[in-house]
C-alpha positions as a Markdown table, in Angstrom:
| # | Residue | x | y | z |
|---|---|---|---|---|
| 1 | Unk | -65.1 | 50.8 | 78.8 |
| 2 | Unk | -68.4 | 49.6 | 77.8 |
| 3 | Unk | -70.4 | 51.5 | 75.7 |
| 4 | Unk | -74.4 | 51.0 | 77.6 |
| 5 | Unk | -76.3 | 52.5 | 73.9 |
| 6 | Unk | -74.4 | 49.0 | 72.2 |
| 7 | Unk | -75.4 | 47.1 | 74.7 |
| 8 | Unk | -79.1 | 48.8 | 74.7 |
| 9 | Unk | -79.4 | 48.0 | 70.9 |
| 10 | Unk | -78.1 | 44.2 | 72.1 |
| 11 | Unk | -80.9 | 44.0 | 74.3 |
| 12 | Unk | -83.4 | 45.1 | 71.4 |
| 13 | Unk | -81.6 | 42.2 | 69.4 |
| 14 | Unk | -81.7 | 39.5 | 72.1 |
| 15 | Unk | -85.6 | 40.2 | 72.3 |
| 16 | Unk | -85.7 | 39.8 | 68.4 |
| 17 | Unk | -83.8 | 36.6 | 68.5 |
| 18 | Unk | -86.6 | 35.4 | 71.2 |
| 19 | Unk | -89.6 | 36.2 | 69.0 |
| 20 | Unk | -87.7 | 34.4 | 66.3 |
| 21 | Unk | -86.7 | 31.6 | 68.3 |
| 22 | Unk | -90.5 | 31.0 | 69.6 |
| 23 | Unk | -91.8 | 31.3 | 65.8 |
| 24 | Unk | -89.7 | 28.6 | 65.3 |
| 25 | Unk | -90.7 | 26.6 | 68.0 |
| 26 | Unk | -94.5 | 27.1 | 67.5 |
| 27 | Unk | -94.3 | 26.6 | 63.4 |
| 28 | Unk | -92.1 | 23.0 | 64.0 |
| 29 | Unk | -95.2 | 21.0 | 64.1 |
| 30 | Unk | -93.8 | 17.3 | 63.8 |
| 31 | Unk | -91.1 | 18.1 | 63.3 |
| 32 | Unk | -88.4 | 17.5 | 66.1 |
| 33 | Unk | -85.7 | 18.8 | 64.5 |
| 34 | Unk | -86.9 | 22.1 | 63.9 |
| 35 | Unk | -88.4 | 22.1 | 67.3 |
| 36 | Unk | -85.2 | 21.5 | 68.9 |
| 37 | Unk | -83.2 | 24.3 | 67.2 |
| 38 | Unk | -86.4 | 26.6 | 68.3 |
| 39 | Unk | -85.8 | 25.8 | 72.3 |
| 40 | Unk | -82.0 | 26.4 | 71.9 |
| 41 | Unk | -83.0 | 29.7 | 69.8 |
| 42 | Unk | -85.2 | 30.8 | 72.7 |
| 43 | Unk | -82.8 | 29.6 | 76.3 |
| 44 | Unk | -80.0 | 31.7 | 74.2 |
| 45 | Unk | -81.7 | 34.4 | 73.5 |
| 46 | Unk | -83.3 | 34.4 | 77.3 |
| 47 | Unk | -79.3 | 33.8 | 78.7 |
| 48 | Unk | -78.3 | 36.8 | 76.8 |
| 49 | Unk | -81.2 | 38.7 | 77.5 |
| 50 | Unk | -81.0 | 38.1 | 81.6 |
| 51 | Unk | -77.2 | 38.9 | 80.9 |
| 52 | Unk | -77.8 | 42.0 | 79.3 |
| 53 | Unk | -80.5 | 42.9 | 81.8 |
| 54 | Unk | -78.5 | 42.3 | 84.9 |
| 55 | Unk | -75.5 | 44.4 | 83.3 |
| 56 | Unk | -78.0 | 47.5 | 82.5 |
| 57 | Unk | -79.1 | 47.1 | 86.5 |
| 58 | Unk | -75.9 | 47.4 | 87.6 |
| 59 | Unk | -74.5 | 50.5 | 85.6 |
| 60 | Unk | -77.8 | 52.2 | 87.0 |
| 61 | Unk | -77.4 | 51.2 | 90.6 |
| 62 | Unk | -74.9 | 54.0 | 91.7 |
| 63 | Unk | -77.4 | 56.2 | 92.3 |
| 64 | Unk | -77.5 | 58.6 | 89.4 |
| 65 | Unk | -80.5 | 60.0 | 87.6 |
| 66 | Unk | -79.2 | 58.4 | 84.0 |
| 67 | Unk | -77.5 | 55.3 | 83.3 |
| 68 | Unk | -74.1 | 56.7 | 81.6 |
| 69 | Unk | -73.1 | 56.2 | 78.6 |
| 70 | Unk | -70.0 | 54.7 | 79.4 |
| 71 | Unk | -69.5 | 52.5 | 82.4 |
| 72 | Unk | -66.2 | 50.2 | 83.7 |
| 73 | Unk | -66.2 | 46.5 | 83.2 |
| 74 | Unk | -65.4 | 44.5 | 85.8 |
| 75 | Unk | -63.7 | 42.1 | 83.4 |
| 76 | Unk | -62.8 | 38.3 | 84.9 |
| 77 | Unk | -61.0 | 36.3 | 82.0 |
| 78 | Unk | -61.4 | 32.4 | 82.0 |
| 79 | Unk | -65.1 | 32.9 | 84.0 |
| 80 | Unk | -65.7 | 29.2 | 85.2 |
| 81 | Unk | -69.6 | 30.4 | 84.8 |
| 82 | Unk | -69.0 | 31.9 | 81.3 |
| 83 | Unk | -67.0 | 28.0 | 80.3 |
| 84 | Unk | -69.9 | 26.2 | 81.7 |
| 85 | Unk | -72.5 | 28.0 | 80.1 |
| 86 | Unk | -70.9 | 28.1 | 76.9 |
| 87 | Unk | -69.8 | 24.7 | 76.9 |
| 88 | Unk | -73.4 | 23.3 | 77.2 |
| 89 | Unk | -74.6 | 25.5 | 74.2 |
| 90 | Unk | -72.0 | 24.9 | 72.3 |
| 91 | Unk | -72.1 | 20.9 | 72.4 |
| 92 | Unk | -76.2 | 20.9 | 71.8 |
| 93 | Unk | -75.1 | 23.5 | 68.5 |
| 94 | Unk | -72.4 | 21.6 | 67.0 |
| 95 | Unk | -74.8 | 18.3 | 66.7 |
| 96 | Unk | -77.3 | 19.8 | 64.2 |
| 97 | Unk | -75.3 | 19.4 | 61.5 |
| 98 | Unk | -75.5 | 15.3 | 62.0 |
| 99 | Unk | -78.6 | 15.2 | 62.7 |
| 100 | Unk | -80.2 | 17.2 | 59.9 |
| 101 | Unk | -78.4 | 14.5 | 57.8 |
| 102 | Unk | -79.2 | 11.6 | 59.4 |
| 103 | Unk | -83.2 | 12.5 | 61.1 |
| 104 | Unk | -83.5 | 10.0 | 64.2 |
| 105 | Unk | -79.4 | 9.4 | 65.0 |
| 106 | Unk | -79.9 | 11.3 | 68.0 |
| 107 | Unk | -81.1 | 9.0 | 70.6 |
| 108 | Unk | -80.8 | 9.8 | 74.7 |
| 109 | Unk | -78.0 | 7.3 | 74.8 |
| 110 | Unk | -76.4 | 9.4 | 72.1 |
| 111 | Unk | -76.8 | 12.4 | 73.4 |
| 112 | Unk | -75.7 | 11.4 | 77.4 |
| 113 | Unk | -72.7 | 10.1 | 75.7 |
| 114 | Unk | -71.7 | 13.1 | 73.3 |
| 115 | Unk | -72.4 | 15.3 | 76.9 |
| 116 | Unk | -69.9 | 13.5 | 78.6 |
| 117 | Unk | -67.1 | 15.5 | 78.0 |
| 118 | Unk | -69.1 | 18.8 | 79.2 |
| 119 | Unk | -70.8 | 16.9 | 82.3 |
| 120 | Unk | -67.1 | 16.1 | 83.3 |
| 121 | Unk | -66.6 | 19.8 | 83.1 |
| 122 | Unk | -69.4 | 21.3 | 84.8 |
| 123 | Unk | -68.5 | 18.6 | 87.7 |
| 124 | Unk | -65.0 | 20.0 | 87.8 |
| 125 | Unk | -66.0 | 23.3 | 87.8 |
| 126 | Unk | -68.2 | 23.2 | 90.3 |
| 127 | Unk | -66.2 | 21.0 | 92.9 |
| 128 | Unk | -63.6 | 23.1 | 92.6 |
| 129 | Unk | -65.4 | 27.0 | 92.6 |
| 130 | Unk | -67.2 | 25.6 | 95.5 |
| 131 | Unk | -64.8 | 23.5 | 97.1 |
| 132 | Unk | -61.0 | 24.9 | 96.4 |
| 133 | Unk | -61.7 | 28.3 | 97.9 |
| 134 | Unk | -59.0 | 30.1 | 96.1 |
| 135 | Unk | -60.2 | 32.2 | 92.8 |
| 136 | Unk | -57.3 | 33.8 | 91.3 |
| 137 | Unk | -58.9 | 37.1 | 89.4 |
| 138 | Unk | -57.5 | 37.9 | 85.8 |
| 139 | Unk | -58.4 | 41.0 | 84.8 |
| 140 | Unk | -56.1 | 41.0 | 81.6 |
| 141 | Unk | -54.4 | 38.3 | 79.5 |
| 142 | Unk | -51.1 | 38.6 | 80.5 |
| 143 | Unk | -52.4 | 37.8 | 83.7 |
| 144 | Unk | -53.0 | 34.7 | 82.9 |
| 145 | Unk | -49.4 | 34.1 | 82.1 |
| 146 | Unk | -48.5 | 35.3 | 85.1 |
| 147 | Unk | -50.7 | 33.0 | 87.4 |
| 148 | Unk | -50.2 | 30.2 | 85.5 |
| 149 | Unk | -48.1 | 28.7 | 88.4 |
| 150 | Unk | -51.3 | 28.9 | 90.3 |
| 151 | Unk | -54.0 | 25.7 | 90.4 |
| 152 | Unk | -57.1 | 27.1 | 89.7 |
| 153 | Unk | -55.4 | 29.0 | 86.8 |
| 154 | Unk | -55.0 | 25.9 | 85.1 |
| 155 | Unk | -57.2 | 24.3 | 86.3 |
| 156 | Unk | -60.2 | 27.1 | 84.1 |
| 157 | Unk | -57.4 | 27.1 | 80.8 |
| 158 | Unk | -57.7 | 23.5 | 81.0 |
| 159 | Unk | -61.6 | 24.0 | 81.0 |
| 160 | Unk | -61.8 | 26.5 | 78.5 |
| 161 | Unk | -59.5 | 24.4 | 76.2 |
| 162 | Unk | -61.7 | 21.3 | 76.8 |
| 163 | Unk | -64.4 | 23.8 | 75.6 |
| 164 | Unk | -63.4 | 24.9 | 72.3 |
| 165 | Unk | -62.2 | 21.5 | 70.9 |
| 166 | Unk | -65.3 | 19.4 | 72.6 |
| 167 | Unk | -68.2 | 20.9 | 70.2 |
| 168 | Unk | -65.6 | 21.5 | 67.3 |
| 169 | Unk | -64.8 | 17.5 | 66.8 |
| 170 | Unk | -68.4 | 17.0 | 66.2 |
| 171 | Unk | -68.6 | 18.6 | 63.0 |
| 172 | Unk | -66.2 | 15.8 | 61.8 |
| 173 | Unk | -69.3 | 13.5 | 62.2 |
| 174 | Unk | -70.7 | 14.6 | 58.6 |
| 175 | Unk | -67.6 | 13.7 | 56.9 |
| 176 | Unk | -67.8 | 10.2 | 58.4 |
| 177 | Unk | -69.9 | 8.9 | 55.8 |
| 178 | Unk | -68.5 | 5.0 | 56.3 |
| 179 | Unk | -69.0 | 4.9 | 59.9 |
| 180 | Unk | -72.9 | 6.5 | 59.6 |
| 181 | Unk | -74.3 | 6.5 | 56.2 |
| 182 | Unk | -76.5 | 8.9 | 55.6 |
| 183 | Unk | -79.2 | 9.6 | 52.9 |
| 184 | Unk | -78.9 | 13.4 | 52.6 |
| 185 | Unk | -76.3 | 15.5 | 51.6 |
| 186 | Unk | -75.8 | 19.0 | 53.0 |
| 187 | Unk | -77.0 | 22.1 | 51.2 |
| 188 | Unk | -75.4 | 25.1 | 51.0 |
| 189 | Unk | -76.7 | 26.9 | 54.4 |
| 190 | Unk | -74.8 | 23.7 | 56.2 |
| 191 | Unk | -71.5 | 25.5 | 55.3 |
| 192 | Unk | -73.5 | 28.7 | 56.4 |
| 193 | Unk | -74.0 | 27.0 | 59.5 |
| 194 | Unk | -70.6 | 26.0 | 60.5 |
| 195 | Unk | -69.1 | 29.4 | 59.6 |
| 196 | Unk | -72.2 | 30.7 | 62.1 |
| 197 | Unk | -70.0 | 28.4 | 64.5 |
| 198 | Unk | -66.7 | 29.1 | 64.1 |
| 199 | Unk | -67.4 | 32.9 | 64.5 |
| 200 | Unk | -69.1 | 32.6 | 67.5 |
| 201 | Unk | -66.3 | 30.7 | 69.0 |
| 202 | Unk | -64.0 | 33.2 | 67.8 |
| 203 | Unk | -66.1 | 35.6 | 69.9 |
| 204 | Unk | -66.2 | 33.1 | 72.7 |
| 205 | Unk | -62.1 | 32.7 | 72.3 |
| 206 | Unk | -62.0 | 36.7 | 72.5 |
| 207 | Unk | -64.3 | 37.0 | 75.3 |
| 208 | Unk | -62.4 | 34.3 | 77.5 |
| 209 | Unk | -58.9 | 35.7 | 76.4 |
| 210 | Unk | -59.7 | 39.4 | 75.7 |
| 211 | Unk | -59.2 | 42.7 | 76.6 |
| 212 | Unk | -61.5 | 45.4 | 78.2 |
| 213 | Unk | -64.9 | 46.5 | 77.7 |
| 214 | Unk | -64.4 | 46.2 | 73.7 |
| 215 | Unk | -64.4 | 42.1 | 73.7 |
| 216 | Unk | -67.7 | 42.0 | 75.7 |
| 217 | Unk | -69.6 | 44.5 | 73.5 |
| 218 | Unk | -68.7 | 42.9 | 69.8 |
| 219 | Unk | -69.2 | 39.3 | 71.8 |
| 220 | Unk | -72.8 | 39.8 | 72.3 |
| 221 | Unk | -73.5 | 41.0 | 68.6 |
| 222 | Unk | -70.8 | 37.8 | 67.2 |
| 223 | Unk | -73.6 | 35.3 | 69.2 |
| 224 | Unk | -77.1 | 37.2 | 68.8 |
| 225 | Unk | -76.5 | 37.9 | 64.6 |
| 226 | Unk | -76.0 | 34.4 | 63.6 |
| 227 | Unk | -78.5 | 32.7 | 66.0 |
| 228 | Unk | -81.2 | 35.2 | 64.1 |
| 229 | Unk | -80.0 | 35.1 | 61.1 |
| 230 | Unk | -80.0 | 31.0 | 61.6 |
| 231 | Unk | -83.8 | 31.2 | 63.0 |
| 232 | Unk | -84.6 | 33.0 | 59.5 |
| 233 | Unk | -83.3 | 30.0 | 57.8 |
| 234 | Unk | -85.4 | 27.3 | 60.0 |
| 235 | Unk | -88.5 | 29.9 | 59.4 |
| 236 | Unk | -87.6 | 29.4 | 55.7 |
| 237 | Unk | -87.0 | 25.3 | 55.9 |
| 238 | Unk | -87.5 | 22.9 | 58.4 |
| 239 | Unk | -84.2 | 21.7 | 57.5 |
| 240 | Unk | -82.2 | 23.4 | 56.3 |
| 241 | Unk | -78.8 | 21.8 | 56.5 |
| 242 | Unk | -79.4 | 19.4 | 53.8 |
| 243 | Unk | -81.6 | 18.4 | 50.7 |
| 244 | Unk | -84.1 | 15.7 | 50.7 |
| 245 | Unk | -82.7 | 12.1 | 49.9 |
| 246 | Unk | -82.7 | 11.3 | 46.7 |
| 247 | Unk | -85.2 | 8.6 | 45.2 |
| 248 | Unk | -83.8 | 5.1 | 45.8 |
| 249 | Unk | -83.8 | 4.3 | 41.7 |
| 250 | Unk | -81.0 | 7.3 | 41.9 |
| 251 | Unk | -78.6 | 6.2 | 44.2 |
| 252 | Unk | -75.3 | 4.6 | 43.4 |
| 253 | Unk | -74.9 | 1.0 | 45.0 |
| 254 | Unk | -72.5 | 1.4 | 47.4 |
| 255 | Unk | -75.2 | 4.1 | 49.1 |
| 256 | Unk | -78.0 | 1.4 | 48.4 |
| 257 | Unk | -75.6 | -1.3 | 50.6 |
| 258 | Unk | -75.1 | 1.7 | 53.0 |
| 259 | Unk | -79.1 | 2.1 | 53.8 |
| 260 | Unk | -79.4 | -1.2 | 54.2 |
| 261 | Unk | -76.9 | -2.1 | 56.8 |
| 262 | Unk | -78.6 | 0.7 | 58.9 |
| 263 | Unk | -80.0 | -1.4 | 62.0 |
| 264 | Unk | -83.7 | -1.4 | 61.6 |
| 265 | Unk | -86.2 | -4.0 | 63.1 |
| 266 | Unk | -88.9 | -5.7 | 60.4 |
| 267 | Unk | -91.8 | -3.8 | 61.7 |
| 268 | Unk | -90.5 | -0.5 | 60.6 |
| 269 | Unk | -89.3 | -2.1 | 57.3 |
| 270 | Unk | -93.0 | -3.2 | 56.5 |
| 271 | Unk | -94.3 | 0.5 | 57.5 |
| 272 | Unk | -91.3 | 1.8 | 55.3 |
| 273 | Unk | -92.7 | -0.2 | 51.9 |
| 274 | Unk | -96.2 | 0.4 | 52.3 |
| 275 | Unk | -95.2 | 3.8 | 52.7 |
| 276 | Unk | -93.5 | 3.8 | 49.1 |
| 277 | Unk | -96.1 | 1.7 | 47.8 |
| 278 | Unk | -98.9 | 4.1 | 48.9 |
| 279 | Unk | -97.1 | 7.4 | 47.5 |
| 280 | Unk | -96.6 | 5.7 | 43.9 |
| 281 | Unk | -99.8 | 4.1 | 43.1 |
| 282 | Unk | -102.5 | 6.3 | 45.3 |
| 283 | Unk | -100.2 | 9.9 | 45.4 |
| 284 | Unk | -102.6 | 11.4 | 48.0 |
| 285 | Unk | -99.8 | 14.3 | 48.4 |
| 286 | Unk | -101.7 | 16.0 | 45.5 |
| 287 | Unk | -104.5 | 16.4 | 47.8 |
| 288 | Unk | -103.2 | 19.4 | 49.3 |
| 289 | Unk | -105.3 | 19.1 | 52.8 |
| 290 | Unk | -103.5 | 15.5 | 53.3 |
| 291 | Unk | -102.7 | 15.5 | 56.7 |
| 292 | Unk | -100.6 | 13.5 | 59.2 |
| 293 | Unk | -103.7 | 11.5 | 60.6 |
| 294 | Unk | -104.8 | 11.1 | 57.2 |
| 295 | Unk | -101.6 | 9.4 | 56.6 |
| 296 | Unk | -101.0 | 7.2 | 59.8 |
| 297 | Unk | -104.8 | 5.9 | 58.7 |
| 298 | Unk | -104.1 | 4.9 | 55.4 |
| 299 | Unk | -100.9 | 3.1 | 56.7 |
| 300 | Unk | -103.0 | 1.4 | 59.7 |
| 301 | Unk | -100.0 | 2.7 | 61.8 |
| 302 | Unk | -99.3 | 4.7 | 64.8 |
| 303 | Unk | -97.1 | 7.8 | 64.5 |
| 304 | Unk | -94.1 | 6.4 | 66.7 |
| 305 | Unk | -93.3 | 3.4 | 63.9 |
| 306 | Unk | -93.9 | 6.2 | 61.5 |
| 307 | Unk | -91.3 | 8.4 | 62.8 |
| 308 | Unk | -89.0 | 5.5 | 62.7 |
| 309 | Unk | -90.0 | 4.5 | 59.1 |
| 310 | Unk | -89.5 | 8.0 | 58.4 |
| 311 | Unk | -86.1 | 8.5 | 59.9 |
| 312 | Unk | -85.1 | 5.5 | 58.4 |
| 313 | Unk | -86.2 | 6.8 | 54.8 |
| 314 | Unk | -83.9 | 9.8 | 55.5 |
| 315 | Unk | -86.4 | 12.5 | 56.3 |
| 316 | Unk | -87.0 | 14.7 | 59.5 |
| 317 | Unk | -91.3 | 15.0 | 59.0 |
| 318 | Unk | -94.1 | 14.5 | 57.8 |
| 319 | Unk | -94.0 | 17.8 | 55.9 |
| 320 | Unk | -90.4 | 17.0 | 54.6 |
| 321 | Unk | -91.7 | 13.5 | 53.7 |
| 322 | Unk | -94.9 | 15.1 | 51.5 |
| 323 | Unk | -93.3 | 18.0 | 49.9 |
| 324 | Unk | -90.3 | 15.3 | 48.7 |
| 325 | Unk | -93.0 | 13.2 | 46.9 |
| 326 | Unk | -95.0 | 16.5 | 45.6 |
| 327 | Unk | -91.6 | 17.8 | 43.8 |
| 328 | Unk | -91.1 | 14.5 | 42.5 |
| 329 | Unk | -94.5 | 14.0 | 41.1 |
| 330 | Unk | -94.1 | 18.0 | 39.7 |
| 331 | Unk | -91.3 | 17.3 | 37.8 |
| 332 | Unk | -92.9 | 13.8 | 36.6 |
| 333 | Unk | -96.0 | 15.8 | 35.2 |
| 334 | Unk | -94.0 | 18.4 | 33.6 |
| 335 | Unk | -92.1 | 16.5 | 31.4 |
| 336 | Unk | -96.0 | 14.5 | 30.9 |
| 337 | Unk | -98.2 | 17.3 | 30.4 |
| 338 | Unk | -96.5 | 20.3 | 28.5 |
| 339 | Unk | -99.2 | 22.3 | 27.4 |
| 340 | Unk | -99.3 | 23.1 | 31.9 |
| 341 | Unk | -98.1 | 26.0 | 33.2 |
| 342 | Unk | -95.8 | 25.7 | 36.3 |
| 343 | Unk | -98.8 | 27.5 | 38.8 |
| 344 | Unk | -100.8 | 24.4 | 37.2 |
| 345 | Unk | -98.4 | 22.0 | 38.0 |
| 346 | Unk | -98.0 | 22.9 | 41.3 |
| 347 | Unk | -101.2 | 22.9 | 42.0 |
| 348 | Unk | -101.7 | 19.9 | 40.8 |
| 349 | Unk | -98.5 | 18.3 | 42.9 |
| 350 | Unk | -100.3 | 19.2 | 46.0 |
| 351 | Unk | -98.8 | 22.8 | 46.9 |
| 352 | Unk | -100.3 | 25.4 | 47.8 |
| 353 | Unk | -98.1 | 28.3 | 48.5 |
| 354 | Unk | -96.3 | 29.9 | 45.5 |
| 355 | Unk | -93.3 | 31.6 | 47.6 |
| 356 | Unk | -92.8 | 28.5 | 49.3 |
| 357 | Unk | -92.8 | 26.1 | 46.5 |
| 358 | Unk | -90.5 | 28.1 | 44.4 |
| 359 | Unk | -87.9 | 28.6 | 47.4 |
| 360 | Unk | -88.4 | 25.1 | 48.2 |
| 361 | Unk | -87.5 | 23.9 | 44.3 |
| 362 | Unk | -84.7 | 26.2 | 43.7 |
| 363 | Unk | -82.8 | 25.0 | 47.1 |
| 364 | Unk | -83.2 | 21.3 | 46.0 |
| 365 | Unk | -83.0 | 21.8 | 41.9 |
| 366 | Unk | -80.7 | 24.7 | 42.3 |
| 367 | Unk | -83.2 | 26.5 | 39.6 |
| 368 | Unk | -86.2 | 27.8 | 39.5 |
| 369 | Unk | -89.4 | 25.8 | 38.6 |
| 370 | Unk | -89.6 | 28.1 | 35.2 |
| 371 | Unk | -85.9 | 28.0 | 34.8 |
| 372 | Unk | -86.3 | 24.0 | 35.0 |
| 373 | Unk | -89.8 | 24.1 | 32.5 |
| 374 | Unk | -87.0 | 25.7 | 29.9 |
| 375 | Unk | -85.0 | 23.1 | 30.1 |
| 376 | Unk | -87.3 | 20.6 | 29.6 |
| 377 | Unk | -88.7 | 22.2 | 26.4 |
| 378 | Unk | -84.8 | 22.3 | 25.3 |
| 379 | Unk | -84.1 | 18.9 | 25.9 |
| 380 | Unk | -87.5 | 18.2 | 23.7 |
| 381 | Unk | -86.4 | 20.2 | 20.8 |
């Protein structure tokens, strides 16, 4: 039985989860990474949405005045249409967590050959849903035992298998430092992240393998909670996976030998150091209306060698990119100028926005800015 008031606060959620999702989308500015977690926040929430909506239609269809309030489920475990739309979300989901520590590593060629695996299974799929003409209906789990002799019944558990340990692998990627060096290390929302993931594939596991009206219910909520509550966080930070890199002159040398086997050609090497060279003796970040163009002028650039300059330096925008050199250049001034109050100082750094400097320093610092101005004047006395 499926009760239609859960799924009618669902739909309120999915809509939610789409406003979010194009908030995302519309604050990303430059920045692609952000951007691309904003389109897979909205086609999500619009798949879950249409879902919903076509469910709703049918309860209401028979005829009756009111939609009632509990309805039969037509249940239909290992769905090839469920595994393939899954599947596809799932593999674009599990790839954040790389590329939020590592800002350019996904190329087209990367990303047609991490899709492999799912394009083999859509094409399996759909060869044989359209081509075998025998579909084997499971309306239980132990039905699936029980037509396990039959083809297609592997066939879709061979699928759906495919589809749970596909997008899982690639969250080994982050812990494969020596095969691609990074320069940022996660935060504490990554962790956030990946348990986001592993609950919705619980609910995915459930869903697939299940019983009755109760698994399709709690399976919209497991999807629709996390994706909002992961749209807050990219609201919050553009990314916020990981912390900015740290400043060269703090790195150990096996990370300084790391960088610099990263494949990079000499043009975007030369943007790369006048970039450094421009931050440290001119610091226009303190100039709080410093934009983009303002930038790419200074540089005598165009914004595609910048990107790559950027990416290369470890960050995933030009905000990121600023904001890194205006905490620096905070914390810099503090220890110089004591007799400044931390609204002065940040001021003075370039920011603007109090609730956003101070969320912004604690989630890289791990304090607050005041918390951090004690500690100073401790380390003084």
């Amino acid at each position: 039985m499926v009760n239609v008031i859960v799924l009618s606060v669902e739909l309120l959620l999915d809509v939610v989860g789409l406003i979010l999702g194009i908030c995302v989308y519309s604050r990303s500015s430059d920045n692609g990474l952000q951007k691309a977690w904003g389109v897979l926040a909205i086609t999500l929430s619009l798949l879950l949405l249409c879902d919903n909506l076509e469910w709703m239609w049918i309860f209401s269809k028979g005829g009756e005045e009111t939609i009632p309030r509990f309805t039969e489920l037509p249940m239909n475990h290992l769905s090839i249409w469920h595994i393939v739309r899954v599947i596809v979300f799932f593999q674009f989901f599990s790839l954040f967590p790389m590329v939020s520590l590592k800002p350019g590593w996904i190329t087209l060629s990367r990303v047609v050959s991490l899709c492999i695996p799912i394009l083999l299974i859509v094409c399996i799929a759909c060869c044989y849903q359209f081509f075998n003409g025998n579909y084997t209906e499971l309306k239980s789990f132990d039905a699936i035992w029980e037509n396990l002799d039959k083809q297609d019944v592997r066939v879709r558990l061979m699928l759906f298998i495919i589809s749970v340990i596909t997008p899982s692998v690639n969250f080994l990627f982050p812990y494969m430092r020596r095969l691609i060096p990074v320069r940022r290390k996660q935060s504490r929302a990554m962790l956030i992240y990946m348990c986001c993931f592993g609950v919705i594939m619980s609910g995915y596991i459930w869903l697939m393998l299940g019983t009755g009206g109760l698994s399709f219910n709690v399976f919209g909520y497991i999807v629709i909670l996390p994706t909002i509550f992961l749209n807050v966080l990219y609201l919050r930070n553009e990314n916020p996976l990981s912390l900015p890199p740290q400043p060269v002159d703090e790195l150990k040398t096996d990370e300084i030998e790391a960088i610099r086997e990263i494949a990079v050609s000499p043009v975007v090497l030369d943007v790369s150091s006048r970039m450094q060279r421009l931050m440290k003796q001119n610091t226009p970040f303190t100039n709080s209306e410093y934009s983009l163009e303002d930038l790419l002028n200074d540089l005598n650039t165009n914004e595609h060698r910048f990107n790559k300059a950027l990416h290369y330096e470890g960050f995933s925008g030009f905000r990121d990119y600023i904001n890194f050199y205006r905490l620096q250049y905070f914390k810099e001034q503090a220890r110089l100028q004591k007799n400044l109050s931390v609204k002065e100082l940040m001021y003075l750094s370039g920011f603007t926005s109090r609730s956003s400097f101070y969320r912004y320093f604690a989630n890289v610092e791990k304090m607050s800015p005041s918390e951090y101005m004690e500690m100073l004047t401790k380390e003084n006395k």
